[in-house]
HTML snippet that shows the backbone in 3Dmol.js (N, CA, C, O; Angstrom):
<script src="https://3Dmol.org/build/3Dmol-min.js"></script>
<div id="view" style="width:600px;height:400px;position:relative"></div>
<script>
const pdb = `
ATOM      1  N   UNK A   1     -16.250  30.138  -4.057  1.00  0.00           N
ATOM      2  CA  UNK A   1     -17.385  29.279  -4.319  1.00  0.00           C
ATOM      3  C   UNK A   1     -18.373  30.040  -5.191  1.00  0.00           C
ATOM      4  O   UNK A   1     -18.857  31.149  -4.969  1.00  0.00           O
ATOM      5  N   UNK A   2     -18.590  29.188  -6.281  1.00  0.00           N
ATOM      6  CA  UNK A   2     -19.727  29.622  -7.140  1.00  0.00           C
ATOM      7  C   UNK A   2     -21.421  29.298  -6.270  1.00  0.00           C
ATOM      8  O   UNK A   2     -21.926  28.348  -5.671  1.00  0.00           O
ATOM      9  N   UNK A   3     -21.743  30.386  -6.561  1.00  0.00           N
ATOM     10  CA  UNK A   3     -23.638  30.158  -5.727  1.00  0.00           C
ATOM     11  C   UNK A   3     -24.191  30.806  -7.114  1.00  0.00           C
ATOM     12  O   UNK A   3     -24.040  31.812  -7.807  1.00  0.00           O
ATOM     13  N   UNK A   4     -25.141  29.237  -7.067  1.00  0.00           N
ATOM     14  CA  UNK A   4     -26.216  29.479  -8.307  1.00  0.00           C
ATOM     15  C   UNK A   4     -27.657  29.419  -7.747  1.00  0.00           C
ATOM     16  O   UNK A   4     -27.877  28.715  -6.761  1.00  0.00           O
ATOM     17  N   UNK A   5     -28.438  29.977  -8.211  1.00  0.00           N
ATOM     18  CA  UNK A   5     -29.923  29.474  -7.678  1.00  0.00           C
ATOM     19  C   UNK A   5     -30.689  28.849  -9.161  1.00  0.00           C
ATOM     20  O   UNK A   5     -30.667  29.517 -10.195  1.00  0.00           O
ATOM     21  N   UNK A   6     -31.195  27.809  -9.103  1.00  0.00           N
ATOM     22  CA  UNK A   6     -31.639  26.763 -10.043  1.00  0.00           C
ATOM     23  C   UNK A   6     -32.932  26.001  -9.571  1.00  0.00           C
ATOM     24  O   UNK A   6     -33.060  25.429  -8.489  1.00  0.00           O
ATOM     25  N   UNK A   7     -33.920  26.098 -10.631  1.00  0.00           N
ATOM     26  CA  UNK A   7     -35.357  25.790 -10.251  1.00  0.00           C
ATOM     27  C   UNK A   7     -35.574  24.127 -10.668  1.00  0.00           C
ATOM     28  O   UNK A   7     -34.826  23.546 -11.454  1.00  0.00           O
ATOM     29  N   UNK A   8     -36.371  23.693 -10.204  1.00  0.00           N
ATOM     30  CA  UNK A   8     -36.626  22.200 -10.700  1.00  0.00           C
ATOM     31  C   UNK A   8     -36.813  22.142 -12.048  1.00  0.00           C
ATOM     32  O   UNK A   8     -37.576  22.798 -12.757  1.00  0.00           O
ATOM     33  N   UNK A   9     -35.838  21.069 -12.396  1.00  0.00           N
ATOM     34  CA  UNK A   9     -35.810  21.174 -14.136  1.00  0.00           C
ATOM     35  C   UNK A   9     -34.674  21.719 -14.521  1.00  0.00           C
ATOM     36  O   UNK A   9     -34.182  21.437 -15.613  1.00  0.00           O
ATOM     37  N   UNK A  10     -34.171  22.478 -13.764  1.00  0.00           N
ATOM     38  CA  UNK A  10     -32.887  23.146 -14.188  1.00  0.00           C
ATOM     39  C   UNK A  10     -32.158  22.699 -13.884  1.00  0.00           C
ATOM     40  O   UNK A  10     -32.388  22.023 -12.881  1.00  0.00           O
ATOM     41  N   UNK A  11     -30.727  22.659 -14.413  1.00  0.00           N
ATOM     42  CA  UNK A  11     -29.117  21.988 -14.892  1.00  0.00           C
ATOM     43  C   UNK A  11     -28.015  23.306 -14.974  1.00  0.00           C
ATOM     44  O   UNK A  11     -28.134  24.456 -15.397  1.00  0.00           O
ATOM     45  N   UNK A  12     -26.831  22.511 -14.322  1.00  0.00           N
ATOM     46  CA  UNK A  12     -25.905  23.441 -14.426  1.00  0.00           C
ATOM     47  C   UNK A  12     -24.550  22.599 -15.170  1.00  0.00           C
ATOM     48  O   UNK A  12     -25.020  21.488 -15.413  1.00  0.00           O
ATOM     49  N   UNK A  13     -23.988  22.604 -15.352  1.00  0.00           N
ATOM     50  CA  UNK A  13     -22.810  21.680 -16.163  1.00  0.00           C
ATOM     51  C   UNK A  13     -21.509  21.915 -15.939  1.00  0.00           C
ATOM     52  O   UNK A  13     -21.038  23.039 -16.111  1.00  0.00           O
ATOM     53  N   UNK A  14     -20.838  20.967 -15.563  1.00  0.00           N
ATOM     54  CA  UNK A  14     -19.084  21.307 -15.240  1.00  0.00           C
ATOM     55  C   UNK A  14     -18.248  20.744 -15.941  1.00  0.00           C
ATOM     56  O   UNK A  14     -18.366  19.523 -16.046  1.00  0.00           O
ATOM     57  N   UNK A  15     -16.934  21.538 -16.779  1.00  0.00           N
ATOM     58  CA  UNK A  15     -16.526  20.803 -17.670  1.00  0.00           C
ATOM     59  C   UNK A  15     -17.633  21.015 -19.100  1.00  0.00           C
ATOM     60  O   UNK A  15     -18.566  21.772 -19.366  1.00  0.00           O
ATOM     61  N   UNK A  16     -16.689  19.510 -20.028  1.00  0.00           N
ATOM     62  CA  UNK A  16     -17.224  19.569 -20.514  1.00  0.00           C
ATOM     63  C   UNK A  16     -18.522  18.077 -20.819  1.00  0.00           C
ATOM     64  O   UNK A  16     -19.066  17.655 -21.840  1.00  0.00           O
ATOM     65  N   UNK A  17     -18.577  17.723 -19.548  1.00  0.00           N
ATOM     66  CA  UNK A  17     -19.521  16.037 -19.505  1.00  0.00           C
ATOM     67  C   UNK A  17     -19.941  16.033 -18.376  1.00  0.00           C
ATOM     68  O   UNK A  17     -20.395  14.919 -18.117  1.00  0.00           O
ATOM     69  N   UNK A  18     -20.050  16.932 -17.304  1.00  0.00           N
ATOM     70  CA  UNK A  18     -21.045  16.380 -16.085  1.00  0.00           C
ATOM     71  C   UNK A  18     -21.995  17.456 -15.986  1.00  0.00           C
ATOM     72  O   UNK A  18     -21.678  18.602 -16.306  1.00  0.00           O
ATOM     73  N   UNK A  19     -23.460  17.075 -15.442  1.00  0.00           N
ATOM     74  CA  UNK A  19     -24.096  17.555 -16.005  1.00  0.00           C
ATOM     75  C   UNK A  19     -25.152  17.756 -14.244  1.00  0.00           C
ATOM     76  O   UNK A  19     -25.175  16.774 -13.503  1.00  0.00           O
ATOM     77  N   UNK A  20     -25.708  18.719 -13.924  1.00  0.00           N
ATOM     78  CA  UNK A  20     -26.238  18.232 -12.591  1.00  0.00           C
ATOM     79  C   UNK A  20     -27.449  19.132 -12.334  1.00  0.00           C
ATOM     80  O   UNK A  20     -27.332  20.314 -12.011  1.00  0.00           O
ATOM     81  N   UNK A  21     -28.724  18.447 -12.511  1.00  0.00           N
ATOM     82  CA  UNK A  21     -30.002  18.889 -12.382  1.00  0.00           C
ATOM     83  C   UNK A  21     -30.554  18.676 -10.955  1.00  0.00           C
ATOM     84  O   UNK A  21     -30.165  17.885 -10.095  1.00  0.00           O
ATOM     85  N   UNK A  22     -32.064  20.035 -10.899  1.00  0.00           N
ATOM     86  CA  UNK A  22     -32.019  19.794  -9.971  1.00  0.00           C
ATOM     87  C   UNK A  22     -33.592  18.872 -10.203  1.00  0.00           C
ATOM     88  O   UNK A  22     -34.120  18.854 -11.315  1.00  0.00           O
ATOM     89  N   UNK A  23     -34.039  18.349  -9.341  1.00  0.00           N
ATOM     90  CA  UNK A  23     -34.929  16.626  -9.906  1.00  0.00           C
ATOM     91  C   UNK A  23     -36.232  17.557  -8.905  1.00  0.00           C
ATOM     92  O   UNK A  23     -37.211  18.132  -9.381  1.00  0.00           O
ATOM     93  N   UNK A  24     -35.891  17.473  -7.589  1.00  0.00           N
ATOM     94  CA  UNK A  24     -36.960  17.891  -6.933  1.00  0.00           C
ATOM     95  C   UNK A  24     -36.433  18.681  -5.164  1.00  0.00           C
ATOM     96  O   UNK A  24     -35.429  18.303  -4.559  1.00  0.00           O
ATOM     97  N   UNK A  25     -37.285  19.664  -4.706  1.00  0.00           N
ATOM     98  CA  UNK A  25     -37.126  20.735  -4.209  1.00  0.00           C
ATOM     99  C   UNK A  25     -38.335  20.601  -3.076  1.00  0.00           C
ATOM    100  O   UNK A  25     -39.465  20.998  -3.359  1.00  0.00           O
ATOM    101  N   UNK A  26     -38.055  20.057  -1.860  1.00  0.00           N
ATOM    102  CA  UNK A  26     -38.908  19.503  -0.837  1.00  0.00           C
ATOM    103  C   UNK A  26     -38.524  20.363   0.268  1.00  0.00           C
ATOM    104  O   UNK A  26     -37.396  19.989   0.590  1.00  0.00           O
ATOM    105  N   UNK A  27     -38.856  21.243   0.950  1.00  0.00           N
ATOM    106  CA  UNK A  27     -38.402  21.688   2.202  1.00  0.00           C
ATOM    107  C   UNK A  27     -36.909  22.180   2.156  1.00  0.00           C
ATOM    108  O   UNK A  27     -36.540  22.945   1.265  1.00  0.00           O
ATOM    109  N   UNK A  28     -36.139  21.768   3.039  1.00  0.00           N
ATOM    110  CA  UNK A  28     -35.041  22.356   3.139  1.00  0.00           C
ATOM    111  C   UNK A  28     -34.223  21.354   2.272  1.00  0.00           C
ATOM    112  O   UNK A  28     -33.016  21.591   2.209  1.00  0.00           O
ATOM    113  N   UNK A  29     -34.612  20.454   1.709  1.00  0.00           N
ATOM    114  CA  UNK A  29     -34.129  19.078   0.485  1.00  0.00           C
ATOM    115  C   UNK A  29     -33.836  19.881  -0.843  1.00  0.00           C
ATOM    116  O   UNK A  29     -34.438  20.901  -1.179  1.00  0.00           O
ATOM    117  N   UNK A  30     -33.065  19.414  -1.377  1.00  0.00           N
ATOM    118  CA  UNK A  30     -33.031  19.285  -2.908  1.00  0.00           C
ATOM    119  C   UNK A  30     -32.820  18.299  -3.181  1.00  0.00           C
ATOM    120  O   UNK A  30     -32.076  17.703  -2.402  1.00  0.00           O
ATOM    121  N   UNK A  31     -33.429  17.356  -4.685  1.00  0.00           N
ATOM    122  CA  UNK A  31     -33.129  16.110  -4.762  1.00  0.00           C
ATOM    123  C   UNK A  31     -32.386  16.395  -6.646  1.00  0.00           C
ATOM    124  O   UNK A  31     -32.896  16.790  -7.695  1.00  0.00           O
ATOM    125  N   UNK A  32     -30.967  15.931  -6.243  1.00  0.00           N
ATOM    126  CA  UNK A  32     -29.982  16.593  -7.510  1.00  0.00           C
ATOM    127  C   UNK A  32     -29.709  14.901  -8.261  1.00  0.00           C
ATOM    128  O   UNK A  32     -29.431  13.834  -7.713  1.00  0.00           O
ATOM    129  N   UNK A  33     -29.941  15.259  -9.774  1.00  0.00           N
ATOM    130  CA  UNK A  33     -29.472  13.993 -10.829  1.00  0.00           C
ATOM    131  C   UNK A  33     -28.384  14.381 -11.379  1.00  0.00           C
ATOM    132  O   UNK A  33     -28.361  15.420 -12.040  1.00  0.00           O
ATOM    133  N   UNK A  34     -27.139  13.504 -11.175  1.00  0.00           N
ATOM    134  CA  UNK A  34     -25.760  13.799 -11.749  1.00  0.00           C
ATOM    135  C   UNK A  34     -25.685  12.957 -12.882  1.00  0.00           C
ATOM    136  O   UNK A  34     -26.125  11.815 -12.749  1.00  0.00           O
ATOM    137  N   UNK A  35     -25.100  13.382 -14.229  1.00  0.00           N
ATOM    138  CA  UNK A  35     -25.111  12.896 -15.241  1.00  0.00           C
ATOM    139  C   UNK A  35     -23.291  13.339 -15.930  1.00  0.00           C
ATOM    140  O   UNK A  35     -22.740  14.281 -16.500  1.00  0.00           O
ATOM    141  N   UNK A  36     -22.923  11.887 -15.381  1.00  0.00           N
ATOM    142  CA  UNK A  36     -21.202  12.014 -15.392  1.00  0.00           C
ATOM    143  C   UNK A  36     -20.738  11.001 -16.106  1.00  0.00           C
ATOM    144  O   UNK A  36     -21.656  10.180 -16.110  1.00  0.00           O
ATOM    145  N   UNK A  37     -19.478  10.407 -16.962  1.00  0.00           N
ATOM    146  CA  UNK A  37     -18.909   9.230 -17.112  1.00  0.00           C
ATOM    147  C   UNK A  37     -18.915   8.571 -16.156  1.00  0.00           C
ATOM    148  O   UNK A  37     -18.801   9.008 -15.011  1.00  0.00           O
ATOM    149  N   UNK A  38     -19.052   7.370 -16.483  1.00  0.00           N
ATOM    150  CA  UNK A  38     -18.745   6.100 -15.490  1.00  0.00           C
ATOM    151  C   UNK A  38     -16.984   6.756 -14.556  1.00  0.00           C
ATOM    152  O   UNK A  38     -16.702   6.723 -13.358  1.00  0.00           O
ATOM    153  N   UNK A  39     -16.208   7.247 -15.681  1.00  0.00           N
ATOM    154  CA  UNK A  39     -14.870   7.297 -15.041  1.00  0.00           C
ATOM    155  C   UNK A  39     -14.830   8.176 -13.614  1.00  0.00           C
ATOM    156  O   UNK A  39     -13.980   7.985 -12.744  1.00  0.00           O
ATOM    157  N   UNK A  40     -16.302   9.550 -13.497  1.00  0.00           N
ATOM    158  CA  UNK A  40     -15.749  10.164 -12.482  1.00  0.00           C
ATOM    159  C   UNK A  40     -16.364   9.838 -11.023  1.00  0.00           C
ATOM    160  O   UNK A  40     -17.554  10.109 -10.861  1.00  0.00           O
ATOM    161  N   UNK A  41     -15.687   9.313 -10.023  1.00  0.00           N
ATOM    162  CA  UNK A  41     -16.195   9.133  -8.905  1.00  0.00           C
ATOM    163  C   UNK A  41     -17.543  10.062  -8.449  1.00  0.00           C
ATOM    164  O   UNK A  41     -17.512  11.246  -8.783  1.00  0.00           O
ATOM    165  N   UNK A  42     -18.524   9.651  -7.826  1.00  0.00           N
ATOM    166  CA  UNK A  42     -19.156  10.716  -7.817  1.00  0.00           C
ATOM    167  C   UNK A  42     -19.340  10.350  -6.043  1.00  0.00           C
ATOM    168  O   UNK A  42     -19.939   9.274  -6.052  1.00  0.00           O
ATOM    169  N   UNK A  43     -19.150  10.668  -4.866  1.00  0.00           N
ATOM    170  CA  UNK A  43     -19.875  10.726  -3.113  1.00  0.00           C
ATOM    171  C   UNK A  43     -20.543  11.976  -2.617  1.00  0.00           C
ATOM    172  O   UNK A  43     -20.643  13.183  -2.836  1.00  0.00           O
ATOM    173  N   UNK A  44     -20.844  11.246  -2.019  1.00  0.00           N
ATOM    174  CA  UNK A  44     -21.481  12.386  -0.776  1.00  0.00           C
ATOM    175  C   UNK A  44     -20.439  12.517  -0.276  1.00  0.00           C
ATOM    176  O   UNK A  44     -19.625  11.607  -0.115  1.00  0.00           O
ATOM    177  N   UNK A  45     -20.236  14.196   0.198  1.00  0.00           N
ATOM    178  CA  UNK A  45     -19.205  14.989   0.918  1.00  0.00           C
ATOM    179  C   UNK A  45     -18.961  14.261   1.859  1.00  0.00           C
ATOM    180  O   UNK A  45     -17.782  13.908   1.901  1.00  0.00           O
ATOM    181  N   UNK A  46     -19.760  13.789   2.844  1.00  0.00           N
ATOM    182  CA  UNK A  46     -19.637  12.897   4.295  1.00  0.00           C
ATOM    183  C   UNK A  46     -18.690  11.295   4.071  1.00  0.00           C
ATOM    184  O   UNK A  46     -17.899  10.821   4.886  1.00  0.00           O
ATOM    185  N   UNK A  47     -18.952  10.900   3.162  1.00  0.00           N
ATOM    186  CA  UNK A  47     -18.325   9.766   2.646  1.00  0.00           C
ATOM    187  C   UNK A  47     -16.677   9.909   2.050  1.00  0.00           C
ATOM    188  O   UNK A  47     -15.665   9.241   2.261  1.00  0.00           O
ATOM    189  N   UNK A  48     -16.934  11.006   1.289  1.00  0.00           N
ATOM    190  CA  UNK A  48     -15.307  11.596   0.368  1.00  0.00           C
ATOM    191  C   UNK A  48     -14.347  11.455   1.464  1.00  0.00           C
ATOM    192  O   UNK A  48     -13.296  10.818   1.410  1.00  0.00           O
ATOM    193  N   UNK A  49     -14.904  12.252   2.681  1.00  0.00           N
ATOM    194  CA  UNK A  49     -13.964  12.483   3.532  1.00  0.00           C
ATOM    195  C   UNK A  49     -13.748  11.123   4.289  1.00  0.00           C
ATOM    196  O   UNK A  49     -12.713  10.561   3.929  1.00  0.00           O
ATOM    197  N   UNK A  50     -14.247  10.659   4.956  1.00  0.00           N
ATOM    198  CA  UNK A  50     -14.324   9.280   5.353  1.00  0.00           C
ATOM    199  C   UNK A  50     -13.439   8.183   4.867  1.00  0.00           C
ATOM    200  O   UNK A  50     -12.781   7.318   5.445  1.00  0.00           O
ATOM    201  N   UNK A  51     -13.640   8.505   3.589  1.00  0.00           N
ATOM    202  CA  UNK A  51     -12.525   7.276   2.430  1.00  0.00           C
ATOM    203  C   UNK A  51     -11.371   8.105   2.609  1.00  0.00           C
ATOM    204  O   UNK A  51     -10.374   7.401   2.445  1.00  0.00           O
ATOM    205  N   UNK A  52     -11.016   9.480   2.916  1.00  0.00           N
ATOM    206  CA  UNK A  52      -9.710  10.124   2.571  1.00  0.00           C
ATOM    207  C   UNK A  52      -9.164   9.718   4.048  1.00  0.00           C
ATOM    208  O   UNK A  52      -7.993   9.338   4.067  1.00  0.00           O
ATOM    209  N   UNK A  53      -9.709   9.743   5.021  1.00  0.00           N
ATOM    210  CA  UNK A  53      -9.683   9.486   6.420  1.00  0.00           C
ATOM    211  C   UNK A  53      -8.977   8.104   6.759  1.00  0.00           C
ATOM    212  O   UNK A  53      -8.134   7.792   7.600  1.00  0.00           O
ATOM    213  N   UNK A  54      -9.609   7.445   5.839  1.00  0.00           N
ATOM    214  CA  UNK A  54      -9.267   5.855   5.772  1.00  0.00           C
ATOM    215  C   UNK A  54      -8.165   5.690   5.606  1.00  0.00           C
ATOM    216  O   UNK A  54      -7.317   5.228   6.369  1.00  0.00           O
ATOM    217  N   UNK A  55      -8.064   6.170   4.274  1.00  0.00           N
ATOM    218  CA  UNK A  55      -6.878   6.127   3.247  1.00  0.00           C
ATOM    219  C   UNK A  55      -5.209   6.527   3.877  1.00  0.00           C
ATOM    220  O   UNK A  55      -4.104   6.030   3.660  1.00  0.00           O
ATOM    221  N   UNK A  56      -5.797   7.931   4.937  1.00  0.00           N
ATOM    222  CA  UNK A  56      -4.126   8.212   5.311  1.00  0.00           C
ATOM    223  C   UNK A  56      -4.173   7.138   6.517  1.00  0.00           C
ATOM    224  O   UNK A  56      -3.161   6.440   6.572  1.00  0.00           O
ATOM    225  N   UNK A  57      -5.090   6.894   7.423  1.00  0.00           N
ATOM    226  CA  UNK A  57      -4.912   5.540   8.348  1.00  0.00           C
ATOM    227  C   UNK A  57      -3.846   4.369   7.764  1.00  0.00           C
ATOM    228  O   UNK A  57      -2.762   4.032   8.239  1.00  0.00           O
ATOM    229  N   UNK A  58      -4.504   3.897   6.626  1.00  0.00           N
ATOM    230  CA  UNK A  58      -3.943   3.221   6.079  1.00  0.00           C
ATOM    231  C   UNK A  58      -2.489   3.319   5.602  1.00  0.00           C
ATOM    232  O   UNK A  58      -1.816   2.290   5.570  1.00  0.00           O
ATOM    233  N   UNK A  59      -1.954   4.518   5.223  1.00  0.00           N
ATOM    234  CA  UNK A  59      -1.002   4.947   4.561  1.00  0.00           C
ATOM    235  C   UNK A  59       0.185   5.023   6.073  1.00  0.00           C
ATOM    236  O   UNK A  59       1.401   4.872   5.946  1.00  0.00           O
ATOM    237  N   UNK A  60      -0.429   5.255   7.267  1.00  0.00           N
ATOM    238  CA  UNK A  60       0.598   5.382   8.225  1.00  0.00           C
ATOM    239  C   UNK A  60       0.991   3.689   8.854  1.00  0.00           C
ATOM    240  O   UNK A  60       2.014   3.433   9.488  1.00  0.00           O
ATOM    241  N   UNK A  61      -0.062   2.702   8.502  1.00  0.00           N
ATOM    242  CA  UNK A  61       0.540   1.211   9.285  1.00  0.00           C
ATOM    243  C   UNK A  61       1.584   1.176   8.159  1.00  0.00           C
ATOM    244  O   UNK A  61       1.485   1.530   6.984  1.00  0.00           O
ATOM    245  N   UNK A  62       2.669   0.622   8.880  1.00  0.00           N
ATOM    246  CA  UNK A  62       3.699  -0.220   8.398  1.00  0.00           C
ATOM    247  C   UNK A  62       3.947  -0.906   8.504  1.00  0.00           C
ATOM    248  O   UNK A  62       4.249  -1.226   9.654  1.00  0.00           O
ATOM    249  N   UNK A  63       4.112  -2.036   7.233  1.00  0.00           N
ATOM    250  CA  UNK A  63       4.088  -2.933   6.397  1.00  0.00           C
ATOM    251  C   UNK A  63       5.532  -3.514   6.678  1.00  0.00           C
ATOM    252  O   UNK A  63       6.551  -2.873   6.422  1.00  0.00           O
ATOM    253  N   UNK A  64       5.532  -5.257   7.432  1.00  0.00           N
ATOM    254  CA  UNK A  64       6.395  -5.637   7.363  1.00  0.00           C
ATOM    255  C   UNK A  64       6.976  -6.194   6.314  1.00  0.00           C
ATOM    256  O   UNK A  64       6.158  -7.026   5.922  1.00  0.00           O
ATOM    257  N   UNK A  65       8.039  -6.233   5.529  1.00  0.00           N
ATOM    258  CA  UNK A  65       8.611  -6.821   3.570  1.00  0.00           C
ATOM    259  C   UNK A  65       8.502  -7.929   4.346  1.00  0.00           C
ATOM    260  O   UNK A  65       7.688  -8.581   3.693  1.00  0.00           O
ATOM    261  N   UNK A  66       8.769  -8.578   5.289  1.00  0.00           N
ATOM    262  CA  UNK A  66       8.992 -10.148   5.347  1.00  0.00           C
ATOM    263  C   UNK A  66       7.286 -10.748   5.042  1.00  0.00           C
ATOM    264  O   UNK A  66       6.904 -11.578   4.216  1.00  0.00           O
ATOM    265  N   UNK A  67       6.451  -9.909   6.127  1.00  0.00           N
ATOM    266  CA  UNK A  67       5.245 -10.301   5.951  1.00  0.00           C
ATOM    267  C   UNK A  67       4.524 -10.231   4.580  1.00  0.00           C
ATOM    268  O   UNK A  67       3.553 -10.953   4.355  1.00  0.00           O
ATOM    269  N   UNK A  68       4.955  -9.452   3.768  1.00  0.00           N
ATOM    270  CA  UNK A  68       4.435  -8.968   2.385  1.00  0.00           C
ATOM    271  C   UNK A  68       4.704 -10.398   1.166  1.00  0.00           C
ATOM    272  O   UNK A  68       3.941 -10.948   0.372  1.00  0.00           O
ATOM    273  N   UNK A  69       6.627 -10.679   1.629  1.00  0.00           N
ATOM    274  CA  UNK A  69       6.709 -11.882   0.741  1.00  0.00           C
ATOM    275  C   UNK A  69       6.047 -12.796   1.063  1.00  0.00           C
ATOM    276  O   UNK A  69       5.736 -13.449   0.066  1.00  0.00           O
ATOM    277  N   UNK A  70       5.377 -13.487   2.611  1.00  0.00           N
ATOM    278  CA  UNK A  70       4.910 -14.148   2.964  1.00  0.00           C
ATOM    279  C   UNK A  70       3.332 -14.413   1.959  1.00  0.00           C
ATOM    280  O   UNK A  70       2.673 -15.451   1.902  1.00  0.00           O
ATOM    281  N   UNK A  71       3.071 -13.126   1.273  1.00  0.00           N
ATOM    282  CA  UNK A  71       1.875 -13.210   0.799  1.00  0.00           C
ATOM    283  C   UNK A  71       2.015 -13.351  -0.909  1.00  0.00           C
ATOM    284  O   UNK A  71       1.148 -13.444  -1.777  1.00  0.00           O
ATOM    285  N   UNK A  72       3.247 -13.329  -0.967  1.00  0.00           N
ATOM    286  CA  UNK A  72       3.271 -13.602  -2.513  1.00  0.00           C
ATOM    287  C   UNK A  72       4.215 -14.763  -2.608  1.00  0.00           C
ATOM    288  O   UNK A  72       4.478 -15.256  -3.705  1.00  0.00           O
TER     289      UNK A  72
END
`;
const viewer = $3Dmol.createViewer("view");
viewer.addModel(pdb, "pdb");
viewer.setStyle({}, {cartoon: {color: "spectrum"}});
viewer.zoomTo();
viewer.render();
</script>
């Protein structure tokens, strides 16, 4: 893990198009502006995982083919 220390106003950049400032610096807060293509997903860590959580849930029901043609 990269550790940067960055003052309000300041930007760090990943790649070569996302771009991530820090906006404002409240207590134990930082309030960060991401500046990305529309294309790259951007979540909160708590959420990422949550959808990945979902996702293998999902990936383990099995899918009856009879029920599937039923839907097409």
């Amino acid at each position: 893990m990269l550790a940067l220390s960055r003052k309000t106003g300041e930007s760090i950049v990943i790649g070569n198009d996302i771009e991530i400032t820090v906006l404002e610096i409240r207590g134990d807060q930082a309030k960060l502006g991401i500046n990305a293509p529309k294309s790259v997903p951007i979540y909160r860590k708590e959420i990422y995982v949550q959808i990945q959580e979902e996702n293998k849930e999902a990936v383990k029901e099995s899918i009856n083919p009879a029920d599937l043609a039923k839907l097409l």
